[in-house]
PyMOL Python script that loads the backbone (N, CA, C, O; Angstrom):
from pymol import cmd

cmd.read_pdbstr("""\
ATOM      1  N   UNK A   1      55.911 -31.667 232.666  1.00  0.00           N
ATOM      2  CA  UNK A   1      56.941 -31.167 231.772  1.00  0.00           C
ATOM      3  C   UNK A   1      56.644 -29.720 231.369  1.00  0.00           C
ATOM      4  O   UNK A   1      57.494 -28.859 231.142  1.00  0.00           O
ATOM      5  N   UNK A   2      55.307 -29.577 231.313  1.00  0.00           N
ATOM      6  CA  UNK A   2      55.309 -27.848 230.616  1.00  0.00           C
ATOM      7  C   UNK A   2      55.537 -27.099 231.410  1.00  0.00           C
ATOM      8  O   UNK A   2      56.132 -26.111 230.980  1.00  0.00           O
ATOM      9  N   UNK A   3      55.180 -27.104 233.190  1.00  0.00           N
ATOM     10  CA  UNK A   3      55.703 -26.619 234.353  1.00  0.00           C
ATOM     11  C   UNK A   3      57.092 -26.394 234.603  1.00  0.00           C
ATOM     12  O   UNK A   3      57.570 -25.447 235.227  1.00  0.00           O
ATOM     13  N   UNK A   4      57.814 -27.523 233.963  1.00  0.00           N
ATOM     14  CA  UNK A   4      58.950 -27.036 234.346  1.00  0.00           C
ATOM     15  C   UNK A   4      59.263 -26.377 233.322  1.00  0.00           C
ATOM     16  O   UNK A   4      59.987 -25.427 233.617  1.00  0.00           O
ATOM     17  N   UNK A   5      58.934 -26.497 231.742  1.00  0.00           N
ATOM     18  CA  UNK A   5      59.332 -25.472 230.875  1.00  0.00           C
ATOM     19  C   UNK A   5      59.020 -23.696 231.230  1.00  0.00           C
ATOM     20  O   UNK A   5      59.912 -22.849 231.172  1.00  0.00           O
ATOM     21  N   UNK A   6      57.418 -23.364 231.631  1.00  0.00           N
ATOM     22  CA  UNK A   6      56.780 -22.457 232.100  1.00  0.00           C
ATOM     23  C   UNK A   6      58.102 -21.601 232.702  1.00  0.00           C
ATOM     24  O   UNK A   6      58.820 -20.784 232.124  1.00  0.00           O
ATOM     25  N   UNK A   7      58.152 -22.150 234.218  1.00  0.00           N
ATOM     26  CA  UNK A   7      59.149 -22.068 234.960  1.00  0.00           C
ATOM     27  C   UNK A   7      60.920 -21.338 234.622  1.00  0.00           C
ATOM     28  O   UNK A   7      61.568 -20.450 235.175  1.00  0.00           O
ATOM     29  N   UNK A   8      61.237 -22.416 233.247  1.00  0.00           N
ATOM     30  CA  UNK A   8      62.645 -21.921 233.102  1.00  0.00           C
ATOM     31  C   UNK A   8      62.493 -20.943 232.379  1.00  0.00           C
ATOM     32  O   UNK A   8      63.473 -20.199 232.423  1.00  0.00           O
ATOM     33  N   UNK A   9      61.052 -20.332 231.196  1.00  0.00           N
ATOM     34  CA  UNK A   9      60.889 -19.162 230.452  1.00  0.00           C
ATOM     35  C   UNK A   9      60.938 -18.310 231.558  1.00  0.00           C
ATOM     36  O   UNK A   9      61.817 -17.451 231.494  1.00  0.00           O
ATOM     37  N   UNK A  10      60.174 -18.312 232.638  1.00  0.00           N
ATOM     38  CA  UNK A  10      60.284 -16.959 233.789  1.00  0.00           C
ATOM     39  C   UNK A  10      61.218 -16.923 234.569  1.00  0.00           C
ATOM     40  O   UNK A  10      61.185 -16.001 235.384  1.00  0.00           O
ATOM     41  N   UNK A  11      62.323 -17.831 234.624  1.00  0.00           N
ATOM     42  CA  UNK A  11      63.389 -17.459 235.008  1.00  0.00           C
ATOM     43  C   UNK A  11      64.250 -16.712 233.887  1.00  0.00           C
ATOM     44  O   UNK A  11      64.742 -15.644 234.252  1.00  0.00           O
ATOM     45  N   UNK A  12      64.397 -16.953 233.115  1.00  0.00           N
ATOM     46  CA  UNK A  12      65.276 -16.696 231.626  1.00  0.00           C
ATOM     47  C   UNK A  12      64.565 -15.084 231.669  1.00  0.00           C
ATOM     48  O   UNK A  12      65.239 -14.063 231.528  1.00  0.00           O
ATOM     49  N   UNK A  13      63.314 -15.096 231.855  1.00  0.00           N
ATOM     50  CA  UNK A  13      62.947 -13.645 231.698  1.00  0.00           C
ATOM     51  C   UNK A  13      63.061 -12.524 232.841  1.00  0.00           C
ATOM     52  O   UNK A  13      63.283 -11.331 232.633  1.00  0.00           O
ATOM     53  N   UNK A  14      62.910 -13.001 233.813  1.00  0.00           N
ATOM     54  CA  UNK A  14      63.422 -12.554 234.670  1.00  0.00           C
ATOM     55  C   UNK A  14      64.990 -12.280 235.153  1.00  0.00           C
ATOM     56  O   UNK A  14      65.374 -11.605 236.108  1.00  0.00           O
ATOM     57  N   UNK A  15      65.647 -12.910 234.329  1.00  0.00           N
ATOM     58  CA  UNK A  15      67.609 -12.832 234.826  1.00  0.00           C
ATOM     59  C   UNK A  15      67.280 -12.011 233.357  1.00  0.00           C
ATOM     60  O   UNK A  15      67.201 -10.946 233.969  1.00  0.00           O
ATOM     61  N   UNK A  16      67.081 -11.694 232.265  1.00  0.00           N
ATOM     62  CA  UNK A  16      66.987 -11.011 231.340  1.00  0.00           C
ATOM     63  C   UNK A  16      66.817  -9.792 231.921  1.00  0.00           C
ATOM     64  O   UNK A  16      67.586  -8.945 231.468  1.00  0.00           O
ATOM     65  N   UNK A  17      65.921  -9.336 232.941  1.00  0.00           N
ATOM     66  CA  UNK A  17      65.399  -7.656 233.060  1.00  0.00           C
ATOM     67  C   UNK A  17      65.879  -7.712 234.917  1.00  0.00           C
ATOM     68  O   UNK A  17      65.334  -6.872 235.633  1.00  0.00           O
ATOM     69  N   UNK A  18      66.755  -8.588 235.491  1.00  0.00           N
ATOM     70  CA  UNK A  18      67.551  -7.778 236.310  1.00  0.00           C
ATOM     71  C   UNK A  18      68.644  -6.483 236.187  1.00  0.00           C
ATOM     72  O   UNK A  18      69.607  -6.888 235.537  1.00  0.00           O
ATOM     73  N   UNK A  19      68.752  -5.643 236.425  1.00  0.00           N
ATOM     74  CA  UNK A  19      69.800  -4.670 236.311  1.00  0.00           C
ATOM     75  C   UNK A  19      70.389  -4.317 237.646  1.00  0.00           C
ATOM     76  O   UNK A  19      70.634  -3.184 238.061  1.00  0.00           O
ATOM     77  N   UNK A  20      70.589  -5.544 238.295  1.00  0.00           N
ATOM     78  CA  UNK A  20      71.307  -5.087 239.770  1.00  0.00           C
ATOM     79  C   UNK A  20      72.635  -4.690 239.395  1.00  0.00           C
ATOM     80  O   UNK A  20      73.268  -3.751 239.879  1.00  0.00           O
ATOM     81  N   UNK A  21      73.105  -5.688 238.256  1.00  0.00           N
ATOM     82  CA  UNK A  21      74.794  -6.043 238.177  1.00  0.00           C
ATOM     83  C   UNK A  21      75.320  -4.429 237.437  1.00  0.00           C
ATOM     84  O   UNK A  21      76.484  -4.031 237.438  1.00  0.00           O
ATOM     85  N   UNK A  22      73.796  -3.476 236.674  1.00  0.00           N
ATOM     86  CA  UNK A  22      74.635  -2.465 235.846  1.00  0.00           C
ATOM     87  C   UNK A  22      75.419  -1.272 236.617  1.00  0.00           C
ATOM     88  O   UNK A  22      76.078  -0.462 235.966  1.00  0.00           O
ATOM     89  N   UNK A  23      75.337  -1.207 237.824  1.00  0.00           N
ATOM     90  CA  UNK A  23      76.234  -0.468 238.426  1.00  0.00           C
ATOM     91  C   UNK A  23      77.725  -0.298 238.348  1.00  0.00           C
ATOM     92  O   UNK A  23      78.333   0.747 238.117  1.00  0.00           O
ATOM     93  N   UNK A  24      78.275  -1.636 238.606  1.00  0.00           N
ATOM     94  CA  UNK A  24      79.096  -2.420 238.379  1.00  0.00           C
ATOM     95  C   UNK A  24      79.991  -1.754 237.092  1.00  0.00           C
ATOM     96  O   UNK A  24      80.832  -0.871 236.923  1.00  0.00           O
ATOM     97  N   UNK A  25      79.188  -2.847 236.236  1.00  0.00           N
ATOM     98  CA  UNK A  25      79.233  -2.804 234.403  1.00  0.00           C
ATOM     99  C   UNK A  25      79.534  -0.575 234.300  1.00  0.00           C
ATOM    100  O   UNK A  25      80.623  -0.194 233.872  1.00  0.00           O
ATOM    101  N   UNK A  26      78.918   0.043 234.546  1.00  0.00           N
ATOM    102  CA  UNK A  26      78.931   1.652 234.220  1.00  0.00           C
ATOM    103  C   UNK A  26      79.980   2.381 235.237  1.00  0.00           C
ATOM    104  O   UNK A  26      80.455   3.411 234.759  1.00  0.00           O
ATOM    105  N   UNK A  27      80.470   2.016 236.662  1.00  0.00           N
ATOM    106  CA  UNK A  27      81.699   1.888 236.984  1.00  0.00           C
ATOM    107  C   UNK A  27      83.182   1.825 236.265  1.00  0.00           C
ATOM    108  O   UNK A  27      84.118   2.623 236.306  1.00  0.00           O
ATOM    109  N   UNK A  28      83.035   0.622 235.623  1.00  0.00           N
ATOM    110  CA  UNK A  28      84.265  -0.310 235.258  1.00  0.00           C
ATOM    111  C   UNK A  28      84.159   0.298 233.960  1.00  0.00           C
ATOM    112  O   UNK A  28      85.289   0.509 233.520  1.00  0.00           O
ATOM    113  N   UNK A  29      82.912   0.799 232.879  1.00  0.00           N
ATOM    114  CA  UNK A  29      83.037   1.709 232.090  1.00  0.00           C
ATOM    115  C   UNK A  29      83.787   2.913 231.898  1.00  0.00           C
ATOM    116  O   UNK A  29      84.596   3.045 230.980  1.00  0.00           O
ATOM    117  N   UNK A  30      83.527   3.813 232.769  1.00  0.00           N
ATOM    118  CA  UNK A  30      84.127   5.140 232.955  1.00  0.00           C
ATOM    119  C   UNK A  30      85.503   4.873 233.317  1.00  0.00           C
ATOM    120  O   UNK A  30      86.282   5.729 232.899  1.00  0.00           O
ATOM    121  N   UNK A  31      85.974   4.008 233.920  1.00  0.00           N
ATOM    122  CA  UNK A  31      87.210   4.054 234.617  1.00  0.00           C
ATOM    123  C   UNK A  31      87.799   3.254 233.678  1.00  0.00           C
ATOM    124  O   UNK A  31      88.916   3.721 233.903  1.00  0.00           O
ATOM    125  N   UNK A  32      88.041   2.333 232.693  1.00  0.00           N
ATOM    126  CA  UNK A  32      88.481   2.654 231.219  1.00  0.00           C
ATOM    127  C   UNK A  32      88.045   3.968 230.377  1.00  0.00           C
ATOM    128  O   UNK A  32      88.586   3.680 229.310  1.00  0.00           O
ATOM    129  N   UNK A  33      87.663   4.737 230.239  1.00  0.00           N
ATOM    130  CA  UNK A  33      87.355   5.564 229.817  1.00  0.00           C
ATOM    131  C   UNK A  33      88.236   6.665 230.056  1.00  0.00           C
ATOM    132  O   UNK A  33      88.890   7.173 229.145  1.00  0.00           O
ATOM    133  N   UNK A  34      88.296   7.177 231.611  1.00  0.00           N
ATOM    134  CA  UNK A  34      89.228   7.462 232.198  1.00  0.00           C
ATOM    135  C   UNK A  34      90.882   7.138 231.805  1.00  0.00           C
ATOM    136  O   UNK A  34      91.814   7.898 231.542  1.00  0.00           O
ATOM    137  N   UNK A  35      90.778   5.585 231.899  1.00  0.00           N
ATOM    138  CA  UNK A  35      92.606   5.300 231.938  1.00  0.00           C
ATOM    139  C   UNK A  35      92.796   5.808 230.474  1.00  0.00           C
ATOM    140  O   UNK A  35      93.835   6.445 230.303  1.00  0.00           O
ATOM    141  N   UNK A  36      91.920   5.632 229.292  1.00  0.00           N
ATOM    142  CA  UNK A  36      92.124   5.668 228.341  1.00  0.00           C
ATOM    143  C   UNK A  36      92.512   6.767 227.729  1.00  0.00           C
ATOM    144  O   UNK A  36      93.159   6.678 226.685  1.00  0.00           O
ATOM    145  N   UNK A  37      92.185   7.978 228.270  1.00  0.00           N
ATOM    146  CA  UNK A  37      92.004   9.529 228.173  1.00  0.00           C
ATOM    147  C   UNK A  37      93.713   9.900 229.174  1.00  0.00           C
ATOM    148  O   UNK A  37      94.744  10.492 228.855  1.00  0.00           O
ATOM    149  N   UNK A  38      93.430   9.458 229.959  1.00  0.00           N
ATOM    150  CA  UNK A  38      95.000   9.464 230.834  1.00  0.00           C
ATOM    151  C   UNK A  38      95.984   8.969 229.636  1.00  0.00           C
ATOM    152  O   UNK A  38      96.752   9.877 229.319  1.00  0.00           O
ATOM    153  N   UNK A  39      96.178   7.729 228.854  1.00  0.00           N
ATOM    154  CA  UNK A  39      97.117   7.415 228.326  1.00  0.00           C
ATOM    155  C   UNK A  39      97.196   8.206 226.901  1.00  0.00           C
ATOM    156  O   UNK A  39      98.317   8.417 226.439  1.00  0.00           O
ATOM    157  N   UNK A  40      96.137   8.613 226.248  1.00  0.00           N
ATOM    158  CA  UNK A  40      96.105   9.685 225.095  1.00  0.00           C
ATOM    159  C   UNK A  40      96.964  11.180 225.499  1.00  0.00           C
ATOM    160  O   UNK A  40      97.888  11.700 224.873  1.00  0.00           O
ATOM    161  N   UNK A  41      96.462  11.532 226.459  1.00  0.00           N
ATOM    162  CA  UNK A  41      97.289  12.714 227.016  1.00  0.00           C
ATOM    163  C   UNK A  41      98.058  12.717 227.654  1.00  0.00           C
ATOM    164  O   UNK A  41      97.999  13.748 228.325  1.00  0.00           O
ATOM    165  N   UNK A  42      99.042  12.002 227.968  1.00  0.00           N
ATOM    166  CA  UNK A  42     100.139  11.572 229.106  1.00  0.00           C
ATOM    167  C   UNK A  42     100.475  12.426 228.829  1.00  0.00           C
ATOM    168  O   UNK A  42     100.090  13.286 229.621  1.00  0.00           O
ATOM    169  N   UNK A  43     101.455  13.076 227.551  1.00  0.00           N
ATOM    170  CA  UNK A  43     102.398  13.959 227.419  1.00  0.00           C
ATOM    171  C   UNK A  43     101.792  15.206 228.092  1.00  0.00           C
ATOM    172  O   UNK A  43     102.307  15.626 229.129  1.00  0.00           O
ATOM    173  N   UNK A  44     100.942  15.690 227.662  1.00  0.00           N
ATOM    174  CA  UNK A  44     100.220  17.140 227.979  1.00  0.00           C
ATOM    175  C   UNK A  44      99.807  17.382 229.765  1.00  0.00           C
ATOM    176  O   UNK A  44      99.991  18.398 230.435  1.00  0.00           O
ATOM    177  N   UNK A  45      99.208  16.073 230.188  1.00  0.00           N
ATOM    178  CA  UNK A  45      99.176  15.808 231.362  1.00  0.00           C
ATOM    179  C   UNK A  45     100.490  15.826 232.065  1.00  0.00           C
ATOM    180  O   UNK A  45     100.521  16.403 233.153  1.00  0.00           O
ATOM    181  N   UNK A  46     101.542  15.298 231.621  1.00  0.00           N
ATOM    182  CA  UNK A  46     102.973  15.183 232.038  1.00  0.00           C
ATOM    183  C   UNK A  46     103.767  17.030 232.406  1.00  0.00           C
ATOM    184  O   UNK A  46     104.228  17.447 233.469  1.00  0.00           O
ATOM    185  N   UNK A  47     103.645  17.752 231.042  1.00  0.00           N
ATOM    186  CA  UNK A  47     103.649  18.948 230.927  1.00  0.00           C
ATOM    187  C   UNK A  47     103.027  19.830 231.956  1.00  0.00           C
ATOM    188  O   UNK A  47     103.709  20.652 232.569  1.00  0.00           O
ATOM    189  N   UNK A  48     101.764  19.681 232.157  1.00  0.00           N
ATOM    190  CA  UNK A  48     100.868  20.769 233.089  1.00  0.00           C
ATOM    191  C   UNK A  48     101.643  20.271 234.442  1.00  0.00           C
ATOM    192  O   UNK A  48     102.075  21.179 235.153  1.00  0.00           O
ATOM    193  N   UNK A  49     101.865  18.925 234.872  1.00  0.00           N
ATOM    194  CA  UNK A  49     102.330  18.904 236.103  1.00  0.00           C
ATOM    195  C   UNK A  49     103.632  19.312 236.547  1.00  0.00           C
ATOM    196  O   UNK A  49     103.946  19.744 237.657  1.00  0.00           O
ATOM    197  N   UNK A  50     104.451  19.092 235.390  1.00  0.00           N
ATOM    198  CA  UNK A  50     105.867  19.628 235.539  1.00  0.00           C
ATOM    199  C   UNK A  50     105.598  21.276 236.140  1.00  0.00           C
ATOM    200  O   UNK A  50     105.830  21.683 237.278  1.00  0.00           O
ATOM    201  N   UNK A  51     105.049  22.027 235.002  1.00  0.00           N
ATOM    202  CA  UNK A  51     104.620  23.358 235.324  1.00  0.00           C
ATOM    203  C   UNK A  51     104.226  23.907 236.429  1.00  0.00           C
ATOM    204  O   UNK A  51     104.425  25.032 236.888  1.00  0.00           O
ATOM    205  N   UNK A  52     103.368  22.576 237.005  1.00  0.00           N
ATOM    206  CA  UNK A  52     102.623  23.241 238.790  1.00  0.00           C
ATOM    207  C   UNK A  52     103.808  22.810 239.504  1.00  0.00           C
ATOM    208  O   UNK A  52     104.031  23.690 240.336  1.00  0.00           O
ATOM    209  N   UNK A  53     104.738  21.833 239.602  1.00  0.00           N
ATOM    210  CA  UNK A  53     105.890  21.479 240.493  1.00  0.00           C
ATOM    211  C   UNK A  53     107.053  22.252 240.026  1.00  0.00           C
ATOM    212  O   UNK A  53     108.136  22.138 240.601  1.00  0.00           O
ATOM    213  N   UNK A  54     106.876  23.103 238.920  1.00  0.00           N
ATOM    214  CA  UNK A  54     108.342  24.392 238.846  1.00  0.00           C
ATOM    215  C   UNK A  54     107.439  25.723 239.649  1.00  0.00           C
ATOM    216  O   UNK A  54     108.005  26.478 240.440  1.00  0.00           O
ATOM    217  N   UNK A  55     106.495  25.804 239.421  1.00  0.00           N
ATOM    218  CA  UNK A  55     105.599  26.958 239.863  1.00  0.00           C
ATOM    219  C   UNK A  55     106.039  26.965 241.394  1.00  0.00           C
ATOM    220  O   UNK A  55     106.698  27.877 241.893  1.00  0.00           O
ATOM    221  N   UNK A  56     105.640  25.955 242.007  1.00  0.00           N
ATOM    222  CA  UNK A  56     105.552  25.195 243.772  1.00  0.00           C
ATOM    223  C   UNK A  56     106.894  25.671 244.142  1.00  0.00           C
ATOM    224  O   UNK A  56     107.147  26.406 245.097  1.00  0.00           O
ATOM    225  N   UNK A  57     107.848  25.114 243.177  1.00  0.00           N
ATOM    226  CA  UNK A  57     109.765  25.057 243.840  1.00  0.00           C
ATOM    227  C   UNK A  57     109.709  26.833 243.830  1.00  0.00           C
ATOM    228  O   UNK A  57     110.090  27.392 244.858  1.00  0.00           O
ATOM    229  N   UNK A  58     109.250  27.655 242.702  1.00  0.00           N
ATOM    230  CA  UNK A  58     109.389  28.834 242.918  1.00  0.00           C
ATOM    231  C   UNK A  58     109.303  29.670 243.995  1.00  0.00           C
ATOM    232  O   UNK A  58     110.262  30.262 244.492  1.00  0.00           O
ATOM    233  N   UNK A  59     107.935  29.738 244.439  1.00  0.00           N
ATOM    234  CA  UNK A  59     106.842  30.080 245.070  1.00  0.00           C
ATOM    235  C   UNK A  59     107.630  29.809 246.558  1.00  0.00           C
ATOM    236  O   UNK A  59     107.862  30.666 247.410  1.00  0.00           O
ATOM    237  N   UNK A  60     107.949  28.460 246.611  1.00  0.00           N
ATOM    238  CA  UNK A  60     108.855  27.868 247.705  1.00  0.00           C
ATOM    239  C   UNK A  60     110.023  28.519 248.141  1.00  0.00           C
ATOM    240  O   UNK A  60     110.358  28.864 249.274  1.00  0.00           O
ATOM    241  N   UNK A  61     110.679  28.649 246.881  1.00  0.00           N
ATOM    242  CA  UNK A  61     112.297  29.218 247.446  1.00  0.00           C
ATOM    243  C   UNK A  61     112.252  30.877 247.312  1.00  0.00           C
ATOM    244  O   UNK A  61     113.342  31.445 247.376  1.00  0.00           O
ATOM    245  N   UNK A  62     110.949  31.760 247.112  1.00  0.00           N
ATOM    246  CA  UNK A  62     111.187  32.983 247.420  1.00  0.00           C
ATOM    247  C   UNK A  62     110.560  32.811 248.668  1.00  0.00           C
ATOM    248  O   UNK A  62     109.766  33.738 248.825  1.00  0.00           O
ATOM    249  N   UNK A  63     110.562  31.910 249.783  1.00  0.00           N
ATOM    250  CA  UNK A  63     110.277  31.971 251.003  1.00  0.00           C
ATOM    251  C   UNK A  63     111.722  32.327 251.994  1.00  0.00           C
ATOM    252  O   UNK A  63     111.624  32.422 253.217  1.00  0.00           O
TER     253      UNK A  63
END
""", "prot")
cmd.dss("prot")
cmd.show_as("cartoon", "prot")
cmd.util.cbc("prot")
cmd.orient("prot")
């Protein structure tokens, strides 16, 4: 019985100090982070692009 207790403490401690999965986890971080920053500034973001696609049509039709 204490073997198998032994046993499930060094597993428990060991899945405790894996960090394979934090790649993952700091990924999926930023990219909320990201959408989140996208949806705060839509408008302003919305604005600058309008600006580069009137700039483009310009630029375009003095061709």
């Amino acid at each position: 019985m204490r073997g198998l207790i032994d046993k499930l403490k060094k597993n428990l401690v060991d899945f405790g100090q894996d960090e394979s999965g934090m790649g993952v986890i700091e990924v999926i971080l930023i990219i909320l982070v990201l959408v989140g920053l996208a949806l705060i500034f839509k408008k302003q973001i919305g604005d600058i692009a309008d600006g580069i696609f009137t700039s483009i049509k310009t630029q375009v039709g003095k061709f």
